[in-house]
Structures are given as structure tokens and as C-alpha cells.
SEMI-200412 format. One record per residue (C-alpha): residue in one letter; x, y, z. Coordinates in steps of 0.001 Angstrom, whole numbers, plus 500000, padded with zeros to 6 digits. Layout:
SEMI-200412
aXYZ;...
***
This chain:
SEMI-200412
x247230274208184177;x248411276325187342;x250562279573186482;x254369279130186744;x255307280581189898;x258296283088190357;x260547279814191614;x264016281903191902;x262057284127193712;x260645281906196118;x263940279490196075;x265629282812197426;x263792283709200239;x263618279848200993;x267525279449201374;x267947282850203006;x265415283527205325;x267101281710208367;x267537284749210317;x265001284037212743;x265450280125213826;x262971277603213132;x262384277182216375;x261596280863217133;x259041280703214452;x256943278197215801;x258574274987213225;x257159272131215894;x258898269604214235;x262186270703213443;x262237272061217138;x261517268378218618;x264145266920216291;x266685269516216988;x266465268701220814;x266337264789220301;x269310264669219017;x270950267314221331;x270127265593224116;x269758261653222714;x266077261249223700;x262949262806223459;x259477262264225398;x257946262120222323;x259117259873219929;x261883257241219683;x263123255058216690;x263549251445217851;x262707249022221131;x264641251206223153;x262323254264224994;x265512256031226794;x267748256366223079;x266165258072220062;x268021257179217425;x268476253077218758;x267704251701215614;x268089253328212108;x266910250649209481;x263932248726208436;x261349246651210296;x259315243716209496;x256070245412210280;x252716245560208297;x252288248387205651;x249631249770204592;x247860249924201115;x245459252621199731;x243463251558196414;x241520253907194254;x239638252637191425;x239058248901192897;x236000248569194986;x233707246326193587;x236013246757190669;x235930242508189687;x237341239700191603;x241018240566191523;x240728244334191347;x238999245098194647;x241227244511197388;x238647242512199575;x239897239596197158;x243081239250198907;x242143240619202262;x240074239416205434;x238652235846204914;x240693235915201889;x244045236589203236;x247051234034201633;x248218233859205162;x245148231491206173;x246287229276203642;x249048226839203893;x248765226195200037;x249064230374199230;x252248230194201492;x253921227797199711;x252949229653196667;x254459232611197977;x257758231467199925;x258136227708198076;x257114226761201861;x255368227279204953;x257337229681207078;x257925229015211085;x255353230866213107;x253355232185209819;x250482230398208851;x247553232445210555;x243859231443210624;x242561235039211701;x244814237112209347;x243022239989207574;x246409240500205832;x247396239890202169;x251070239246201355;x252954242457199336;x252801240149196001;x248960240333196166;x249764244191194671;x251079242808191486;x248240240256191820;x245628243308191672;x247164245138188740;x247809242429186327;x243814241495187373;x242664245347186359;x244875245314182947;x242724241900182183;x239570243776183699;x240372246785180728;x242025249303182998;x243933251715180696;x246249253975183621;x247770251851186132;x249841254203188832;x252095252571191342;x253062255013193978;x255760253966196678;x256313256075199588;x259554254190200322;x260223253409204268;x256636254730205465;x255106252792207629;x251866253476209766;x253508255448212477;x255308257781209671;x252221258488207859;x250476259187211245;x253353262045212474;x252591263450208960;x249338263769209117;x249237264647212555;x252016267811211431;x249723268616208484;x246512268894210720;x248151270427213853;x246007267945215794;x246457263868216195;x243657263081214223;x243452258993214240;x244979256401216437;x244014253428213896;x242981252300211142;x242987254268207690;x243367257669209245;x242718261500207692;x245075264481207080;x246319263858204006;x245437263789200625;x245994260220200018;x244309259517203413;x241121261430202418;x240424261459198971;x238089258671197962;x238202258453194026;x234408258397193915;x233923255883196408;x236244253475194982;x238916253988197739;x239780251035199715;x242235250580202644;x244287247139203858;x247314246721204964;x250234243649203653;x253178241349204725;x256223242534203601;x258556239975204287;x261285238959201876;x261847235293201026;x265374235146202391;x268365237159203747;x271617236338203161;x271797235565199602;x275220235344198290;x275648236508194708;x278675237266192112;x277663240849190174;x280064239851187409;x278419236256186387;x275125237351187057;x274965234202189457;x273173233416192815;x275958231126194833;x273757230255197290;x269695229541196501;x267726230337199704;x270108232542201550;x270899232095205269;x267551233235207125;x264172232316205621;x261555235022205565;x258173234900206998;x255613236774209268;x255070235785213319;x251595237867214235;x252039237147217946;x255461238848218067;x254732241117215145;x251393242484215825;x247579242017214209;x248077245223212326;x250461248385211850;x249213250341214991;x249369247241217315;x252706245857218742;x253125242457219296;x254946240853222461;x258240240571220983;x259657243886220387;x263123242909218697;x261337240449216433;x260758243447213713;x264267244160213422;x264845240314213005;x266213239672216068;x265538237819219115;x268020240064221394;x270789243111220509;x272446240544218655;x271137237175217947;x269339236794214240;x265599235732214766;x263418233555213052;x262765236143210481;x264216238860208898;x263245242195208147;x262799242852204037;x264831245710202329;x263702247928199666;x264720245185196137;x262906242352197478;x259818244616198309;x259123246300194843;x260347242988193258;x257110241434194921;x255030244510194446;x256256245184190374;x256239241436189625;x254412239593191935;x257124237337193076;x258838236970196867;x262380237110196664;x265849237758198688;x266907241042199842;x269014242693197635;x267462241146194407;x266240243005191423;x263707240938189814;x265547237963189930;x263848234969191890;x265587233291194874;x267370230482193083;x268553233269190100;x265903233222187826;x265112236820186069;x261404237446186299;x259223239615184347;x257432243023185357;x254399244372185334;x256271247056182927;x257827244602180741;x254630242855180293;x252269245734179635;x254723247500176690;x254632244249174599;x251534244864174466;x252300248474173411;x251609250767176649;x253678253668177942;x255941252887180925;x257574255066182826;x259494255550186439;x259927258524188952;x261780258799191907;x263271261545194438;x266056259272194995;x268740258060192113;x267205256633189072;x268439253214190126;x268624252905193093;x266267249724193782;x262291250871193675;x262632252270190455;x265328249718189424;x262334246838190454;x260272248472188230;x261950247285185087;x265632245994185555;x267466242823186211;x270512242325188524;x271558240101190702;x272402242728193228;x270277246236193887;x274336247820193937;x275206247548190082;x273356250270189809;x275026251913186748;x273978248289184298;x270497248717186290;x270218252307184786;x271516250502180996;x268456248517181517;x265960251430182648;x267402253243179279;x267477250328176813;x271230250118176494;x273419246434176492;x273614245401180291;x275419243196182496;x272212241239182131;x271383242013178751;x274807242128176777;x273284241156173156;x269343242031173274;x268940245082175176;x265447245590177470;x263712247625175135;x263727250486178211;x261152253159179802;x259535256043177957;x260166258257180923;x262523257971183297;x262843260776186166;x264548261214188926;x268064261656191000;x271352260724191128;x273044263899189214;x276478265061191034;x277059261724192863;x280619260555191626;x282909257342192463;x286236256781191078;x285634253039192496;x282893251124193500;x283675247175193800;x280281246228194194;x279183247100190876;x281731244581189333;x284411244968187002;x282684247116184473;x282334250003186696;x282883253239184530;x284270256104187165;x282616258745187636;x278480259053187941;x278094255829189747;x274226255687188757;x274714256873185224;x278285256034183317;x278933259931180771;x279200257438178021;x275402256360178396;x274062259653178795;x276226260554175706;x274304257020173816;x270546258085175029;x270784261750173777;x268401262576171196;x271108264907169812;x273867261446169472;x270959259753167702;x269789258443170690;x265996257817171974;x265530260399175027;x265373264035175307;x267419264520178419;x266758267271180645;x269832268274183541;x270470270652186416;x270885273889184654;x272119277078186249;x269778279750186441;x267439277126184964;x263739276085186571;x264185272658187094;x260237271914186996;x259414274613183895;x262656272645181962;x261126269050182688;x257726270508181728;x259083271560178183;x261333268862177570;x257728266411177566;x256119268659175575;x258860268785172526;x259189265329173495;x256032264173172713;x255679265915170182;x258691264597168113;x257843261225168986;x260935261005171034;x261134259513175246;x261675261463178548;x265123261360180558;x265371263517183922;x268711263837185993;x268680265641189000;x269861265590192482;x272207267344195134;x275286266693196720;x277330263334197154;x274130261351197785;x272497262515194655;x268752262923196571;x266363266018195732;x266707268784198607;x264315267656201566;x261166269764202037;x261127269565205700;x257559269194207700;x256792273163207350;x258090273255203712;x260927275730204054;x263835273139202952;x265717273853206370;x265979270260207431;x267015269590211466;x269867267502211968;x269204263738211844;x271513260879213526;x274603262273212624;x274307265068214474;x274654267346210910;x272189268839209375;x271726269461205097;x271662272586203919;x270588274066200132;x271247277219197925;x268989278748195936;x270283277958193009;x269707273924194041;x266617274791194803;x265938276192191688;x267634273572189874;x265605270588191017;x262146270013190075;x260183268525193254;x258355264904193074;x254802266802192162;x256856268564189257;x258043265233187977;x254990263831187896;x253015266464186464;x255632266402183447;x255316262490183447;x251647262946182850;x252032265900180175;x254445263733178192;x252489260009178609;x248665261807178507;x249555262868175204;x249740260107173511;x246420258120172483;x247785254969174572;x247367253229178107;x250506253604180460;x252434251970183270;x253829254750186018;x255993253698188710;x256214257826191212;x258427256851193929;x258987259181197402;x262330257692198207;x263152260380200322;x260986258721202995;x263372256539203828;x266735258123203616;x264864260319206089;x263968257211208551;x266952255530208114;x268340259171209280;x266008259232212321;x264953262666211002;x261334263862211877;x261823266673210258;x262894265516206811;x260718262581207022;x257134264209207123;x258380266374204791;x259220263913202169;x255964262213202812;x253640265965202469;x256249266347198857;x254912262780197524;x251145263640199017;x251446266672196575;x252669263885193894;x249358262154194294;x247607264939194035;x249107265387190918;x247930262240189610;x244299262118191338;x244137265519189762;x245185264111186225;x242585261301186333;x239642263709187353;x240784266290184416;x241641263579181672;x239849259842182449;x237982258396185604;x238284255348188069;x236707253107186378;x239679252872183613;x242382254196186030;x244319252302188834;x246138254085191516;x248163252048194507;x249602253939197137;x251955252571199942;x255188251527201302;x257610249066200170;x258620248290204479;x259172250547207280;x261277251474209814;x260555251204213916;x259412255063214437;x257401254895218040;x254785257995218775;x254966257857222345;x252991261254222699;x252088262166219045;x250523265395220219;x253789266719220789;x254255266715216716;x250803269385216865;x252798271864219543;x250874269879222721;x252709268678225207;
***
């Protein structure tokens, strides 16, 4: 293991070395975001079909996404990726379709996709637990599409170092696990928008929503880095206003499909389209008596780590999503509990509600992703199961967590991590130089940290690295969900700035695990999945701006 580094030390000089302006000292990136949203446009880069306003659209697209495999070429039928890709692609296959969406969307059946569907990732990890994989890690850069995970690497490198395909500058982008790496990209489409639901009942009023889901390649594009002729058809439109044939999938449906394999309506958390609960990958691997765990940068539930092992009918109950993530009597489990994660990590600390109606009539006031009287109920010390580690003052966030899995482990007990800043409850963004001074993003403000949050708050790399300590030391396989949610608070923010930097903080995260398998197994027991739930509609119009060129 690395030396612990002098953190207060370095968290100082982070939050207090501002003197001389990012700009001054040569931060590219913060510079470029700084003026494109002084001035409402920028040469460079624009989010949305309109060239002329930067910040004209600020949620998700229905574009392709791309997957990175390690430890699946040539891995079995099922395992390598070339099984659900190419000739092999569900969308050349009016039969897969209906498998997939109970139908055959408008405008989706393709004979020349190369394309598998999002669900096809469930598809490929239940095939490598048959196939006698023993580590199976899910990581979700959440919001990054192509185009974000080209202006990081092209920050990282200083140059623009690919215009398609796979692409280099990162550590995910280059590392090859041994020659087991393999590279695709997926449909992310939901089955439906405009599902109506009651939180209270646990009911779906309305099976099959209002706007069917589905993939058009003429209007969409071939692949991530080429357009296709319709450019309001990823935001599911057809014009400003007017809903298109297909809508554009949010972040519920997308890890439902990707942590249990099935296509569902926005806003669902593992619950099919006509209200069915479904099972997960997680729930399905710990009867069978693995380790299963869930990490995010973002609040514990909000819904990629909620779609990892909960069930609601909406992604917003997100204090009965956490009672499921814990093991505790739910909304949807009143009177036999989910049995809940070993580890559980991630944010949500210091963000407080007195109301919130959407989480139904059992809303407790206060942390609106974790009600005081469950964190009370979990404690090891209240004869609960977890050893819970918080913000701390004066306290390392990342030596704390690192401890806490240790004794943990040790005493036979789980792993609970709280953390988070502000109102929103997100870790502190690291910014595309690393020196947690984000630029402002599209309202015009920009965050700003102490050192003692800094300090505070493990980063996504620290997470996992305790996630591993705590789950490689015990003699059994494991399940872990890392998730870099902070992707797409940043995108839906229209912030350069914080968005490569979340995306270099869950590069280090991989690193963490690549590391891990290298040190403590190999690829041909281990099972890593890297990519997006959906993007956003980021446009490089001169990417070598984001290297200093002009």
C-alpha cells in the first residue's frame, strides 16, 4: 500500500492557494468555461443543437455509449463482448427487440447495427458468474458519453489524441488487462417515458407510459462520434417543443437494464414497465453467498446505486431506497426486509428537507437520503450490522474509511460510508487540473470548498480502495457496483471544468481496481465493465482548444 499523504496539508494549500487566478496559471479548462458562460458561447464547445448558445440544452441525450470490457475476450460465448456486438447485435433482430421492449420500436430495427442494447451488460455478467468468474466490477461513469470522455482525455494529454473509435489518454482508455480489453458501444434507450406511478401503493397507474422508447440510427447516428441528420431527435424531440418518436433514457431505467438486464421506464428502480419488481445481479449473486457492495460520489440513493439493489416505484423515495440498500423494512419490503449490501459508500451527508412530497407519506424530515432513525438502527454500536464511518472534523475522510474496513472485517461486521457537501450532498468536484476550484457552470455560480471539506471527504479512488480492503479480505467472490456520479451533475451543469474532473477522479477509481486485480487475482477470474449509464449533448467543435490550441 501507498504511504498516507499529509491530506490537511495538501487540503490547505488546495482551498487557499487562489491568489493567483486559474486562469493566470495556465488552468485551460477552467479558463474556457469561465468565458463561456461570461459571454453565453464559446468557439469551442457547446452543449446542445444550438452552435451560437452554450449552455442550450442541460440534460440527457439518446446517444450511443460506450462500453470498455476487461477480462472478456475470448472469455466464452456470453463473456466476450463480440457475442452481443457486430453481426450479433439484438438490433438486427426483430425477435431480440421484442425481447427487449415487448415490441418492435418505430424506426429501430437495423440490419447493419454493430450495436448491442444496454441490457446485453447484465447479459455478459450473469454469463461470466456461470463461466466461474469470482470479482465482477461494474463501474458507471454516470452522464459520460463519447464526447465527455474525449475532452478528458484530450485535458489529460494536452493534445486531441483520437477523433473515433476507442481512443487513449486515460487509464481506462489504455490499459488492456492482458489483452483481454474489448471496446463496443450500446443503446441506451428506456422502454417508456411518462410512466405514472403512486410512491405510497407501490403501484404503476399507467403500464407503458406515454412515449415508447427505441433507437432511430438515421437520425441518431451509426456510432457515438457520428451525428445523425436529425439533431433534436437525441433530446427526444422533433423541434424546441414537440415530443419525438423517442425519448431520451434517464439515469433509473439505465442501471435498471445494466444491474438486471431488463428495459424499463424512466424513473423506475428495478421495477418492470407494467410494476413488476425484478431481481439484480446483486440480489442474485449473495444467495449464493458473495459480497455485494455499492459506491458512489453522489448520494447513496440516488438511482445508479439505488439500481444496484433496491426496489421503488419511483428513483425519488430515496430515503425507503436507502432502507433497502441497508436491509431495513421498506416501502417495498415492509415485513421481509432485502437482506442489504456489505458495503455501502458514498454521499448524501448534510443534505436536509423538512418536506419532500415525492417520497410519500412516510417521509422522515431531515436527511432526505438517510432518515437519523436508520442510521441510529444500522450502527454496530445499537446492535446493528454496519460500522458507519461520517464526516469528522479534523478527521481524514479516506484514512477513517480505510480503518473502519479493516476493524470491520475483522469483526465480521459490514461497511457504511456517509459523506458529502453542502445542500446537494455531492463530494467536492476535482476540477480538470485537480485543484478543487471548479468554474462556474449554467448558473452563472461557481462551488467553492474549505479545507476542512476537503479533508473530510474521502475521494471516489479512496472509496474504492477501502471497498477492496474490506471485501478482499474475506475468502469469498464479490459484486461491486463504483459509481462517478459526479459526471453528470457536472453535464447537466454545462461545466467543463467540473466534468473532466469528475471523469480523471473515477479514472483514478479504476485504477484502483485494475490495480487490486493485478496485486490480488487476474482476468481470467475477474470482470471489470466500465461505461456510462446515457449522456448528455456536449459538442467539441474545436477540441484542441481544451489542450491550450486555438
Amino acid at each position: 500500500m501507498r504511504p498516507e499523504t499529509p491530506r490537511l496539508l495538501t487540503c490547505l494549500l488546495l482551498a487557499f492557494a487562489s491568489v493567483v487566478s486559474a486562469a493566470d496559471a495556465g488552468d485551460v479548462v477552467h479558463d474556457l468555461q469561465q468565458r463561456a458562460i461570461e459571454e453565453g458561447r464559446s468557439d469551442a464547445a457547446h452543449w446542445g443543437n444550438a452552435p451560437d448558445r452554450y449552455t442550450a440544452w442541460g440534460t440527457h441525450t439518446n446517444r450511443l455509449i460506450p462500453i470498455y470490457t476487461f477480462g472478456t475476450k475470448d472469455a466464452g460465448d456470453g463473456v466476450d463482448l463480440r457475442h452481443w456486438t457486430g453481426e450479433n447485435s439484438p438490433y438486427r433482430s426483430e425477435q431480440a427487440l421484442r425481447r427487449l421492449y415487448g415490441k418492435v420500436p418505430a424506426d429501430t430495427l437495423n440490419p447493419e447495427a454493430v450495436y448491442c442494447d444496454q441490457a446485453n451488460l447484465a447479459d455478459i455478467q450473469r454469463a461470466a458468474i456461470e463461466a466461474g468468474k469470482k470479482h465482477i466490477f461494474v463501474v458507471v461513469f454516470d452522464g459520460m458519453d463519447w464526447q465527455t470522455t474525449q475532452a478528458a482525455a484530450i485535458a489529460s494529454t494536452g493534445r486531441v489524441p483520437y477523433t473515433s473509435g476507442r481512443g487513449t489518454g486515460l487509464h481506462f482508455l489504455d490499459y488492456m488487462a492482458d489483452g483481454s480489453s474489448q471496446y463496443g458501444f450500446m443503446v441506451a434507450a428506456p422502454h417508456n417515458q411518462g410512466t405514472s406511478v403512486d410512491v405510497d401503493t407501490q403501484t404503476v397507474r399507467n403500464p407503458g407510459g406515454v412515449q415508447p422508447g427505441g433507437y432511430d440510427v438515421a437520425k441518431a447516428g451509426p456510432n457515438p462520434w457520428t451525428a445523425g441528420n436529425d439533431s433534436w431527435y437525441p433530446m427526444g424531440l422533433v423541434g424546441e417543443k414537440e415530443a419525438g418518436p423517442h425519448p431520451y433514457p434517464d439515469s433509473a431505467a439505465t442501471a435498471t437494464a445494466i444491474c438486471a438486464g431488463v428495459k424499463t421506464y424512466n424513473g423506475s428502480i428495478n421495477v418492470g414497465p407494467t410494476g413488476e419488481r425484478v431481481s439484480t445481479i446483486a440480489h442474485e449473486v449473495q444467495q449464493d453467498g458473495w459480497l455485494v457492495g455499492a459506491i458512489s460520489s453522489v448520494p447513496i440513493s440516488h438511482a445508479t446505486p439505488a439500481s444496484a439493489y433496491g426496489h421503488n416505484v419511483t428513483r425519488n423515495d430515496y430515503q425507503d431506497i436507502t432502507r433497502d440498500l441497508l436491509g431495513l423494512p421498506s416501502i417495498s419490503h415492509p415485513d421481509h426486509p432485502l437482506p442489504g449490501l456489505d458495503v455501502l459508500i458514498g454521499a448524501g451527508f448534510g443534505a436536509t428537507r423538512d418536506n419532500d412530497r415525492n417520497q410519500g407519506e412516510n417521509y422522515v424530515p431531515g436527511n432526505r437520503y438517510l432518515a437519523g432513525e436508520d442510521l441510529e438502527a444500522i450502527d454496530i454500536a445499537n446492535g446493528g450490522k454496519y460500522r458507519t464511518v461520517l464526516p469528522t472534523p479534523g478527521v481524514d475522510g479516506g484514512t477513517a474509511l480505510r480503518e473502519a474496513a479493516g476493524q470491520a472485517a475483522a469483526n465480521g461486521e459490514r461497511l457504511f460510508g456517509f459523506f458529502g457537501i453542502g445542500r446537494y450532498g455531492h463530494l467536492p468536484f476535482q476540477t480538470a487540473d485537480g485543484d478543487y476550484q471548479p468554474a462556474p457552470g449554467r448558473s452563472g455560480k461557481a462551488e467553492s470548498y474549505s479545507a476542512e471539506e476537503l479533508l473530510q471527504n474521502p475521494t471516489l479512488a479512496e472509496m474504492t480502495t477501502a471497498a477492496l480492503e474490506y471485501l478482499g479480505a474475506h475468502d469469498k467472490p464479490f459484486w461491486l457496483l463504483v459509481e462517478s456520479g459526479d459526471v453528470d451533475w457536472a453535464n447537466h451543469d454545462n461545466n467543463l471544468d467540473n466534468s473532466i474532473g469528475a471523469v480523471r477522479s473515477g479514472d483514478d477509481a479504476v485504477k484502483v481496481i485494475t490495480d487490486w486485480v493485478e496485486e490480488n487475482s487476474d482476468w481470467s477470474e475477474s470482470l471489470m465493465i466500465v461505461t456510462a449509464d446515457h449522456g448528455h449533448y456536449l459538442n467539441l467543435v474545436q477540441p484542441e482548444a481544451l489542450a491550450g490550441g486555438e
